[in-house]
Each structure stands twice: as structure tokens, then as C-alpha cells.
C-alpha positions as CSV (number, residue, x, y, z in Angstrom):
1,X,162.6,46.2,-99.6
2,X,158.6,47.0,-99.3
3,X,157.8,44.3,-101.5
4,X,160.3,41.6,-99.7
5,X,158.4,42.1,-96.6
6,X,155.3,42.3,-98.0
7,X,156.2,39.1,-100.3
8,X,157.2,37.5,-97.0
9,X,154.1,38.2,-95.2
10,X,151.9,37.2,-97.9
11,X,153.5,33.5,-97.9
12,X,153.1,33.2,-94.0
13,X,149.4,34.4,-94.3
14,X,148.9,31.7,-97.0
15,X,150.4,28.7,-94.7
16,X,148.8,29.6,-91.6
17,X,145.7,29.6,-93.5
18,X,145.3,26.7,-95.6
19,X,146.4,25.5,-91.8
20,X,143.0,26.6,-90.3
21,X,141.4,25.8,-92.9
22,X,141.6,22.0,-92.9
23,X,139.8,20.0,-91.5
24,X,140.4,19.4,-87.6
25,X,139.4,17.5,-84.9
26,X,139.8,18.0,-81.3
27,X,140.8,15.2,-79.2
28,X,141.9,14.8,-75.5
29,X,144.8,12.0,-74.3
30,X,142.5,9.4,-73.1
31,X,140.2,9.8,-76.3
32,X,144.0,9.2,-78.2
33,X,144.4,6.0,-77.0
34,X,141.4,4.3,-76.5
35,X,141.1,5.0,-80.5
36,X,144.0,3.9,-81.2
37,X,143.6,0.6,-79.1
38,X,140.3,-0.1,-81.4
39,X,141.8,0.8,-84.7
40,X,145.9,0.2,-84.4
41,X,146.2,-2.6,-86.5
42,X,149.2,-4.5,-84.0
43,X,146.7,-4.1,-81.5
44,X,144.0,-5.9,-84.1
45,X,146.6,-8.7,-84.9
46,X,147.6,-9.5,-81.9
47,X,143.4,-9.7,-80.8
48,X,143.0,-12.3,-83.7
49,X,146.5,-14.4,-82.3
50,X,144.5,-14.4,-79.3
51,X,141.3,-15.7,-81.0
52,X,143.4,-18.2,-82.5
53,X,144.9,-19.3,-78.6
54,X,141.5,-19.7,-77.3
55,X,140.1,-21.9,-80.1
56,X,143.4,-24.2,-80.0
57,X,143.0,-24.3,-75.8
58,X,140.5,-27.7,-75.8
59,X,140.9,-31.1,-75.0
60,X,140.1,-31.9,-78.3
61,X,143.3,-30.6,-79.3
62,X,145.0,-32.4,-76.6
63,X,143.9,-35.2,-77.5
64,X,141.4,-36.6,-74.9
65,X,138.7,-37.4,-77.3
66,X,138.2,-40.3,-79.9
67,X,138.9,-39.6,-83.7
68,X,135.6,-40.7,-85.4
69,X,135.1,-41.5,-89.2
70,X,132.3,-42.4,-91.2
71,X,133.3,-44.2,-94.8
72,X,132.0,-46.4,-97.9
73,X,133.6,-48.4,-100.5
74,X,132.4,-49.4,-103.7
75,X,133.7,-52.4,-106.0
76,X,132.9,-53.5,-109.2
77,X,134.2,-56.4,-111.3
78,X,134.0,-58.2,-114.2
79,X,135.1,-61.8,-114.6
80,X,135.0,-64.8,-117.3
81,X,135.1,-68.1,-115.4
82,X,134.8,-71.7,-116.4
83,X,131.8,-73.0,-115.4
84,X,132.7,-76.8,-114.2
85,X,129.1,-78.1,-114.3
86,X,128.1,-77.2,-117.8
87,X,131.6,-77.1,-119.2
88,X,130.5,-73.5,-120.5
89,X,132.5,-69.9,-120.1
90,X,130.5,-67.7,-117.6
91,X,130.9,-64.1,-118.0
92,X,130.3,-62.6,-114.0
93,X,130.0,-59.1,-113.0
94,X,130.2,-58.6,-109.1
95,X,129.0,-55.6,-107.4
96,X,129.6,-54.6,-103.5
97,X,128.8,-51.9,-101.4
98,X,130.9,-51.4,-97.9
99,X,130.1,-48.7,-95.6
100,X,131.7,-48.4,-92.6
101,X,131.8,-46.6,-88.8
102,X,135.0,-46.4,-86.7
103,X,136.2,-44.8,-83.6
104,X,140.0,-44.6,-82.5
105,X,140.2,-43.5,-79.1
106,X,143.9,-43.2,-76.5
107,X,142.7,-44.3,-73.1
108,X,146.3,-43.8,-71.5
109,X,149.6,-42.3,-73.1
110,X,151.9,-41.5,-70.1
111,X,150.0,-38.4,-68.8
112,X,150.6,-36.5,-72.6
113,X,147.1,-35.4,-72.8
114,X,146.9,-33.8,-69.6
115,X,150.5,-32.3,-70.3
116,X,149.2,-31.2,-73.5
117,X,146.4,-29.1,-72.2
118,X,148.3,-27.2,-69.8
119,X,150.3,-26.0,-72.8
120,X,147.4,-25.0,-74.3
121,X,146.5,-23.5,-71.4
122,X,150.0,-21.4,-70.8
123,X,149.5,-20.4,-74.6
124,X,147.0,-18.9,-74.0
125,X,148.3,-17.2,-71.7
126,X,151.5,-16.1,-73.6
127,X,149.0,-15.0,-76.2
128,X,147.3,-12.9,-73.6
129,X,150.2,-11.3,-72.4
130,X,151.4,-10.8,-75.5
131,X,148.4,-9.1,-76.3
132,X,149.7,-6.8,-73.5
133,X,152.7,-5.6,-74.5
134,X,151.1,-4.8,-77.9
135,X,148.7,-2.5,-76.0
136,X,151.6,-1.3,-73.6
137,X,153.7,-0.1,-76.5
138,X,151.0,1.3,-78.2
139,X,150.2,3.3,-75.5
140,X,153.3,4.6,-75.0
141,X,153.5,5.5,-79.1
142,X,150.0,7.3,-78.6
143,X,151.8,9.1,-75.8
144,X,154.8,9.9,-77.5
145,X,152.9,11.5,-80.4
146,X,150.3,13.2,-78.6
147,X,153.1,15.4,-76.5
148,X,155.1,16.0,-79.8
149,X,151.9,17.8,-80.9
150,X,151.7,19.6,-78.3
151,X,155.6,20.3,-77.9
152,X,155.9,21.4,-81.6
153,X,152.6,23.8,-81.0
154,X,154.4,25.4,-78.3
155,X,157.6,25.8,-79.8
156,X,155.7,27.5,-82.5
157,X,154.1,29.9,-80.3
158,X,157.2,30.7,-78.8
159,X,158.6,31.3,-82.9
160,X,155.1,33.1,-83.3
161,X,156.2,35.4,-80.8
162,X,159.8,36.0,-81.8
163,X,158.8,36.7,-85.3
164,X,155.7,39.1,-84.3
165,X,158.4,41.0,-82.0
166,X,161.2,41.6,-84.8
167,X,158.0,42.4,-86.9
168,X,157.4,45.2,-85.1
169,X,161.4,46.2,-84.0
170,X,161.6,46.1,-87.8
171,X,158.7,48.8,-88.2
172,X,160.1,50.6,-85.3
173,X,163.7,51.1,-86.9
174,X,162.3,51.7,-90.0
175,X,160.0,54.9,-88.4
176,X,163.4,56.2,-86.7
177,X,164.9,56.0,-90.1
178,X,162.1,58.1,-91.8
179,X,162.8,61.0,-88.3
180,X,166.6,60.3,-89.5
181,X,167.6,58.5,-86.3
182,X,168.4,55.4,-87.4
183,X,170.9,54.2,-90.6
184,X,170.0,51.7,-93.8
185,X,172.6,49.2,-92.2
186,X,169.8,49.0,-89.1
187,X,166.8,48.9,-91.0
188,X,169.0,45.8,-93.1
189,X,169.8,44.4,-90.1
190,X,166.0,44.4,-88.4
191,X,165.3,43.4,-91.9
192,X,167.1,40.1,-92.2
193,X,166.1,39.5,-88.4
194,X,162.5,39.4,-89.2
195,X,163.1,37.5,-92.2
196,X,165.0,35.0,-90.3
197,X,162.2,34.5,-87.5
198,X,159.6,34.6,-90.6
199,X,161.4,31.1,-91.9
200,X,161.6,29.7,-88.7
201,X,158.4,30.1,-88.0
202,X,157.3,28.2,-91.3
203,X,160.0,25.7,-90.6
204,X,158.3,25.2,-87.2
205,X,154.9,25.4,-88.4
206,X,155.9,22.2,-90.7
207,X,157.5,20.5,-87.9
208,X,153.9,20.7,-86.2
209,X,152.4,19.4,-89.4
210,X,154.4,16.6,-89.6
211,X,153.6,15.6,-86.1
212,X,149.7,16.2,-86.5
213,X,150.3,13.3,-89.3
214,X,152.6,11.1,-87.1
215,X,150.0,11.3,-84.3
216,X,147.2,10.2,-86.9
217,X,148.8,7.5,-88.4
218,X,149.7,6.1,-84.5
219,X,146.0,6.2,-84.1
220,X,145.1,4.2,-87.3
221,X,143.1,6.9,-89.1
222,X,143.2,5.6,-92.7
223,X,142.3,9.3,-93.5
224,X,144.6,10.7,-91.5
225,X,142.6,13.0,-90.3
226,X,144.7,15.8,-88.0
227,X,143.8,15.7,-84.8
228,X,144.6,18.3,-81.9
229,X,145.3,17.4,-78.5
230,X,143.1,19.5,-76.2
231,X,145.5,18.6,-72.7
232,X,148.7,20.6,-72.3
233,X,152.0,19.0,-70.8
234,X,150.8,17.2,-67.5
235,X,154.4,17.1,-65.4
236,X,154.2,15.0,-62.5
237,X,156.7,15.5,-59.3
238,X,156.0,12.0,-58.2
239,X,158.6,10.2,-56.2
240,X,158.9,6.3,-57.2
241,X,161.3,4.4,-54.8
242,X,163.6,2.2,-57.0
243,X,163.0,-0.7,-54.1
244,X,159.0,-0.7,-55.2
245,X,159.5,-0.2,-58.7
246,X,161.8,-3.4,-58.9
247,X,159.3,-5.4,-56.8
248,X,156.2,-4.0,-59.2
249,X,158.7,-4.8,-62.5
250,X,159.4,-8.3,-61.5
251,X,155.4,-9.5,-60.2
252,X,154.0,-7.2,-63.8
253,X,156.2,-6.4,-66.6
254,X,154.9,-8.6,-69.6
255,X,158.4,-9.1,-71.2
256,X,159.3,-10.9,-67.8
257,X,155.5,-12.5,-67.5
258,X,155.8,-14.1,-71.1
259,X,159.7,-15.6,-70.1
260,X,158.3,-17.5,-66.6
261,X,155.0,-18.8,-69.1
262,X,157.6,-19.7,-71.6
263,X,159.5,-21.4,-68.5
264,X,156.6,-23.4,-67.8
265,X,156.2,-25.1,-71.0
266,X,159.9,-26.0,-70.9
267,X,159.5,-27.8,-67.8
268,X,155.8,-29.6,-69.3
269,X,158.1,-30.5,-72.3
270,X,160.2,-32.8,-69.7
271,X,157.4,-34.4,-68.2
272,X,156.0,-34.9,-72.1
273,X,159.3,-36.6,-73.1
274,X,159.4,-39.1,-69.6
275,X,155.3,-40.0,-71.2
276,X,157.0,-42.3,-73.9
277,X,158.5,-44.4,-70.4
278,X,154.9,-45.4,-70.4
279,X,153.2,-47.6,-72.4
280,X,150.4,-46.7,-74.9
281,X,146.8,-48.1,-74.8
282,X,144.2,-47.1,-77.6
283,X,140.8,-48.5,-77.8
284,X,139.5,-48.9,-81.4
285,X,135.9,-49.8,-81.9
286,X,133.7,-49.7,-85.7
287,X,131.0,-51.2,-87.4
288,X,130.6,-52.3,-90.9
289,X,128.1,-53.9,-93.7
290,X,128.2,-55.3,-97.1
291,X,126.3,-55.9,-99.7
292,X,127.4,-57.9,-103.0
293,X,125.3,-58.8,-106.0
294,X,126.8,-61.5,-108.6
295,X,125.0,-61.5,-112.4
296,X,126.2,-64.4,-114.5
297,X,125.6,-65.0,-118.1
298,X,122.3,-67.1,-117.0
299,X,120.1,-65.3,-115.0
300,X,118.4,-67.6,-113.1
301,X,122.2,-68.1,-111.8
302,X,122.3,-64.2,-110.3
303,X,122.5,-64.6,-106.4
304,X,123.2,-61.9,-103.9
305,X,124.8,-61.7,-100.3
306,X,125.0,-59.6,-97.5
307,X,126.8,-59.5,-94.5
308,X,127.6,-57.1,-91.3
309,X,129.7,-56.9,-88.0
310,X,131.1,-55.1,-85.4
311,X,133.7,-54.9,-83.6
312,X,136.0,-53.4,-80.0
313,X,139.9,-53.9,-79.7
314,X,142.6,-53.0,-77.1
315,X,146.0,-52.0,-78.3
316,X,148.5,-52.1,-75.7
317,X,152.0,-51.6,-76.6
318,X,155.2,-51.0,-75.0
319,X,158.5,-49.5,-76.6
320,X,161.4,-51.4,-75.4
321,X,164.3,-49.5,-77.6
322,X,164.4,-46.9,-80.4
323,X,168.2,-46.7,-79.9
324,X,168.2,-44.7,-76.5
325,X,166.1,-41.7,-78.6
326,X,163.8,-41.2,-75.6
327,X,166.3,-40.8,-73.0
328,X,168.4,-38.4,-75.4
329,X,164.5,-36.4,-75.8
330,X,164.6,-36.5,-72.2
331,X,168.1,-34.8,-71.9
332,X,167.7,-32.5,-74.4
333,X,164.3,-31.1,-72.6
334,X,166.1,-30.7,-69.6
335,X,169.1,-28.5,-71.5
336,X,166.5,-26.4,-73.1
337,X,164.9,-26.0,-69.3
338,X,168.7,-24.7,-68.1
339,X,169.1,-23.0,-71.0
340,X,165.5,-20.9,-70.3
341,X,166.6,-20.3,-67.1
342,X,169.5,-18.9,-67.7
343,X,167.9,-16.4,-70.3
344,X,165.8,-15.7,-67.5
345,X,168.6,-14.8,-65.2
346,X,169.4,-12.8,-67.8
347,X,166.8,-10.9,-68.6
348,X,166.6,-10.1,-64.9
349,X,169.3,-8.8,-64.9
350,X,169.3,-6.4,-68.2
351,X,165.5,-5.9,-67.0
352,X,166.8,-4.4,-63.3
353,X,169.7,-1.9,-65.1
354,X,167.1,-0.7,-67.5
355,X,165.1,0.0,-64.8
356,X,167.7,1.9,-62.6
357,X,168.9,3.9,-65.4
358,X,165.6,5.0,-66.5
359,X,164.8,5.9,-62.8
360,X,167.8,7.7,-62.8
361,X,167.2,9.3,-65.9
362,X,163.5,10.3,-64.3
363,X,165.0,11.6,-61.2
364,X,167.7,13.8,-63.2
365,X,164.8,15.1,-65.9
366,X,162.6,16.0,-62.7
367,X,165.9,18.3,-62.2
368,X,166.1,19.5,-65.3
369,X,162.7,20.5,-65.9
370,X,163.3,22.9,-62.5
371,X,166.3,24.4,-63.8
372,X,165.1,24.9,-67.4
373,X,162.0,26.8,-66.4
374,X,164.4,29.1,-63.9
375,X,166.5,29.9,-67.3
376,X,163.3,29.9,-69.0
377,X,161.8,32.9,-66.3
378,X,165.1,34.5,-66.9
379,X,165.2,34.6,-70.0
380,X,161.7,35.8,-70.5
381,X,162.7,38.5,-68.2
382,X,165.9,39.7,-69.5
383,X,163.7,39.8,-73.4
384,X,161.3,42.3,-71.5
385,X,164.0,44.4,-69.7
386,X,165.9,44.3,-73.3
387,X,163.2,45.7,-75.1
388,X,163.2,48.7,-73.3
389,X,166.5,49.3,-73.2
390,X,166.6,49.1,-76.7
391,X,164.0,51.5,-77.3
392,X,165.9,54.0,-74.8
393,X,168.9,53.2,-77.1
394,X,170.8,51.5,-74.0
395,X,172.1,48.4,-76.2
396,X,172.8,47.9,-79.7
397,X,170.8,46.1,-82.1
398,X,173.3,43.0,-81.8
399,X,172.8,42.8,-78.1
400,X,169.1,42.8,-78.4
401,X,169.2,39.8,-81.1
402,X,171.3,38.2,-79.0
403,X,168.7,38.2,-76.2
404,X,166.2,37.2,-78.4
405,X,167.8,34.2,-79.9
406,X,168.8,33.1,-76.1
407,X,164.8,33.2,-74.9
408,X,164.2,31.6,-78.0
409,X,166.8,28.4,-76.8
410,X,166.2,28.7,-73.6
411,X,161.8,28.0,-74.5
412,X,162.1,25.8,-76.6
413,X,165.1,23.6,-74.1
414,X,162.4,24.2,-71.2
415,X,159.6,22.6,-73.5
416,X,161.9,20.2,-74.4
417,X,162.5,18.9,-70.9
418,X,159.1,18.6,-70.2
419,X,158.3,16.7,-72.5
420,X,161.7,14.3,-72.2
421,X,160.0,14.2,-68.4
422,X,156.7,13.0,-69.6
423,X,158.1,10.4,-71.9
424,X,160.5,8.7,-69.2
425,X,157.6,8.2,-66.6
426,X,155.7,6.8,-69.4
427,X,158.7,4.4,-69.8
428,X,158.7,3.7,-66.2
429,X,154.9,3.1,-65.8
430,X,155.3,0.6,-68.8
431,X,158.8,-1.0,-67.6
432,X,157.0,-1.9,-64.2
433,X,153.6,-2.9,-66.1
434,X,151.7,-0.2,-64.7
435,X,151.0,1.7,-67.7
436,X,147.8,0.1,-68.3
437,X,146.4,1.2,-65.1
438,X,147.8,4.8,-65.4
């Protein structure tokens, strides 16, 4: 039985250890996130979609400005020919040389260009705000980690203590055994109770391991480095009336803020469609020179030539029918405009439940939390009074255990609600866009 213990003991000394001994760092809430908002690689994508936004957002990619190209051509021939005035076969080779400048520019095409640059210009935006979102739910991931941390390191105190205390009821029973007091089916008992707490404890202290690693990889440490938080749970009391929160949702939340940008090109894609109604005009201007050397057979007959020119044209030009194609574009833009809408509508809607549930979920956790930490001072309480009435012999051994497991459910559901509180504000903050701010 000596060497079960001491076997026991000997494996937890080992964990805890090698768990000390690895290399650490210490890192507060706000530290979390702004790392992870440097190195989480969504957060890095959606920085380069924006990149790509801004370079696309010109007029150049509208179209306002002329297409210029630069290009040469180069022609060679040989020929045999009859030569009419000496009755002879001349053999001719012909060499020519073209290069060339043109411009191709759209002077008017029903307002397009214009329309086409305030797309760019709401993609951007979309871009931007979907940029948002990306830091918004990273945020609330770095969150979510960071109190996991810290909820598993409490939880594992509160198993620290349990075990430590049937460590030393264990050493206790077995001293009343030695004075004869106490039986071998206690000392078993006590026993298998501090072995119990001893494999919950490693269980636990896994359970924080695992969410030391889960809070690193969040951050983007490609070394995964373990970092501990330095804050402790932060519960707020704060009172949020649902008639703000809705207000603040609708004017913030990115989810919403990308569907009325998305609206907006719908509507632009109308107007774009009603452009072919108008006629096209495209102004085409260029230069060009050539140079062409013929060598006959005789050289005295080898003559060369040159020419150049430029030139400017209008191109008007009017579609009268494609078989009705630009009224059925026309309708079709304005189906996909109802159709946005009513996914708007929509999303309203599923957008205002989520946020009453959630605020009734906050408002019910707020509760909870109170009512936990009551059973939680109770409990504590009744583990004290127990222990001395077990020493005093007022209550068995299975009384006792039973008091112990009960403070051990009732800490860890009172962590548990604080951090279920902490995570529901967070969802809150980021339902009504405020997140960023916090």
C-alpha cells in the first residue's frame, strides 16, 4: 500500500514538474489579442483581400482612361516577276518596317464608368468590413481561449486542493489505525479517495495543457509557445437595455454592414444595365510609318520608299435590337435587387432574435453567476465545518466524501458560470459591433 502511494505521488511530482519546467511566457488579455491580430493568419488574409480592394478601386479600372499600345511589324518577301521592258525574269526581295502608336479611348457609355467606380468604391468597402469581422471573431476566439486558461487553472486548484486534503485525511486515518482506532476498510477507503482526487488532478492538469496549446495556436505562435494569462475572470454587472443594443446592432454589426454595401451594388447593377439604352462613343487616335526597300536582280534597279500618317476617328454607335436582351438584363437586375432585399429583411430579422436570446441568455448568466457563488460559499463552508466533525468522529467517512465531491461540483459549476458570463457579453459586444471598441 506504501509503495501505491508513494508510486502515486512520484508520477504527480513528475507532471507537475516537467510542467514548470517548460518554457513559459506571461501574457495579459490585451497583450493576447493585439498579437494575435498581427500574426492570426485570417486576420493576415483578409489584410492582403484588402490590398487587393484598394489597388482594383481606380478609374483606370473603371474604365475612364484610354488603352494605349505601342507596336511594329516586319515583312519580308521574295518574288520572281516578269520584267515587261527587257523581257527578262526579275528575282525581287521586299523588305518593310511598320511601327505603329494607337490610343482607344470611351468618351461616353451611358454613365458605366462612373457606375463602375462606385462599385469599386463599395468593394472596398465590403473588403474593409470584411476585414472586420475577421478581427471581430478573432477577438472573440482570443477571448474564448484566454478564459479557458484561466478556467481550467482554477478548476485545477480547486482539484489541487481536494487531493492535498484526502492526502492528508488519508495520513490521518492511517495514524488512528497505528493507535488502533481506525479499521483496514478506512485506511482502503481514504486510500482509494486520495487516489481518485490524485487522477483527477492529472486529468485536470491535462485539460489545462490542452488549453495553454489551444490559446497558442489562436494567437498564431508557429512555436506554440504556452502562454499564461496574468488577468483573472473580469465579471461585469453591466446592464445593456435590449432597445439600445438593437439600435447599436443595426447602425454597427458588420454582417448587417456588408448586406446594405452588398445592397448598393445591386441597385448600381440596374443603373449599369439601363447604360446599354445609351449609345456608345469611342474616340480612336494613332500614328504610323513605313519603310520598304525593294532589291531586284539588277542593282541599279533597287529603289526604296517611305511613307507615314496619322490619324483621329469617332465611333458612334447605337444598338437598336439584340432580341430584347437588354431589357431582360434590366429585369433581371431588378429581381436580384428584390431578392437582396428580402435577404435583408431576413437577416434583420434572425439578426434581432439572436440578439434577444443572447440578451436573455446574458441577463439569466448574470443570475446564475450570483447563485453559483452562494452554493459555492456554502459549500466551502459546509467542507470546513465537515472536516471537523470528522475529526471529532461526528460523520462517517462516506458523509465527509460526499461533502467533498459536492464543493468540488459546486467550484468548478461556479467557475463555470463565470466564465459562460464572460463569453456571452463578448458575444453581445460583437453582435452589436462594439467589440472592437471594448
Amino acid at each position: 500500500m506504501r509503495k501505491i502511494i508513494t508510486l502515486s505521488i512520484s508520477i504527480l511530482i513528475f507532471i507537475t514538474s516537467n510542467a514548470q519546467n517548460d518554457s513559459t511566457i506571461q501574457i495579459s488579455l490585451d497583450d493576447a489579442i493585439i498579437k494575435a491580430l498581427e500574426h492570426n493568419y485570417q486576420v493576415l488574409i483578409g489584410k492582403k483581400d484588402l490590398e487587393i480592394s484598394k489597388n482594383n478601386n481606380s478609374w483606370g479600372k473603371a474604365g475612364r482612361y484610354p488603352t494605349v499600345t505601342i507596336g511594329a511589324n516586319q515583312a519580308n518577301r521574295f518574288s520572281n516577276t516578269e520584267n515587261l521592258i527587257t523581257g527578262n525574269r526579275d528575282d525581287i526581295l521586299t523588305n518593310s518596317i511598320m511601327p505603329n502608336l494607337n490610343a482607344q479611348m470611351i468618351l461616353f457609355n451611358g454613365f458605366a464608368i462612373k457606375l463602375n467606380k462606385q462599385n469599386l468604391d463599395i468593394y472596398e468597402k465590403i473588403s474593409e468590413t470584411s476585414l472586420r469581422m475577421t478581427l471581430e471573431n478573432t477577438i472573440t476566439d482570443v477571448t474564448a481561449a484566454y478564459y479557458s486558461v484561466i478556467l481550467e487553472n482554477e478548476k485545477l486548484k480547486v482539484s489541487k486542493k481536494l487531493m492535498d486534503l484526502s492526502k492528508d485525511r488519508y495520513e490521518y486515518i492511517k495514524l488512528k489505525k497505528d493507535l488502533g482506532v481506525a479499521v483496514t476498510y478506512d485506511v482502503l477507503q481514504f486510500k482509494n479517495n486520495f487516489l481518485t482526487d490524485s487522477t483527477n488532478y492529472l486529468m485536470q492538469l491535462m485539460n489545462k495543457k490542452t488549453a495553454i496549446r489551444e490559446l497558442s495556436k489562436t494567437l498564431g505562435d508557429k512555436n506554440l509557445t504556452e502562454y499564461i494569462p496574468t488577468d483573472d475572470f473580469i465579471i461585469s454587472n453591466t446592464t445593456y437595455p435590449l432597445g439600445e443594443l438593437e439600435t447599436l446592432m443595426l447602425e454597427n454589426n458588420s454582417t448587417l454592414k456588408a448586406q446594405y454595401l452588398n445592397a448598393e451594388v445591386v441597385e448600381n447593377n440596374i443603373k449599369l444595365a439601363k447604360s446599354s439604352l445609351y449609345p456608345s462613343l469611342s474616340l480612336g487616335v494613332g500614328a504610323d510609318y513605313t519603310n520598304t526597300n525593294l532589291k531586284y536582280y539588277d542593282p541599279s534597279m533597287t529603289t526604296s520608299s517611305y511613307n507615314y500618317g496619322a490619324y483621329a476617328n469617332l465611333n458612334l454607335s447605337y444598338t437598336i435590337f439584340n432580341g430584347n436582351n437588354r431589357k431582360r438584363n434590366i429585369n433581371n437586375a431588378k429581381i436580384e435587387a428584390e431578392k437582396l432585399r428580402l435577404k435583408t429583411e431576413e437577416l434583420e430579422m434572425v439578426m434581432k432574435n439572436n440578439l434577444y436570446t443572447i440578451w436573455q441568455l446574458y441577463e439569466n448568466r448574470k443570475q446564475l453567476v450570483k447563485v453559483a457563488e452562494e452554493n459555492y460559499k456554502a459549500a466551502k463552508l459546509n467542507l470546513d465545518i465537515a472536516s471537523e466533525k470528522f475529526n471529532s468522529g461526528a460523520i462517517s467517512s462516506f458523509n465527509y466524501r460526499d461533502i467533498q465531491n459536492m464543493f468540488l461540483n459546486t467550484s468548478y459549476s461556479f467557475l463555470q458560470a463565470k466564465y459562460n458570463l464572460i463569453l456571452t457579453e463578448n458575444d453581445l459586444n460583437k453582435l452589436t459591433g462594439s467589440i472592437l471598441k471594448k
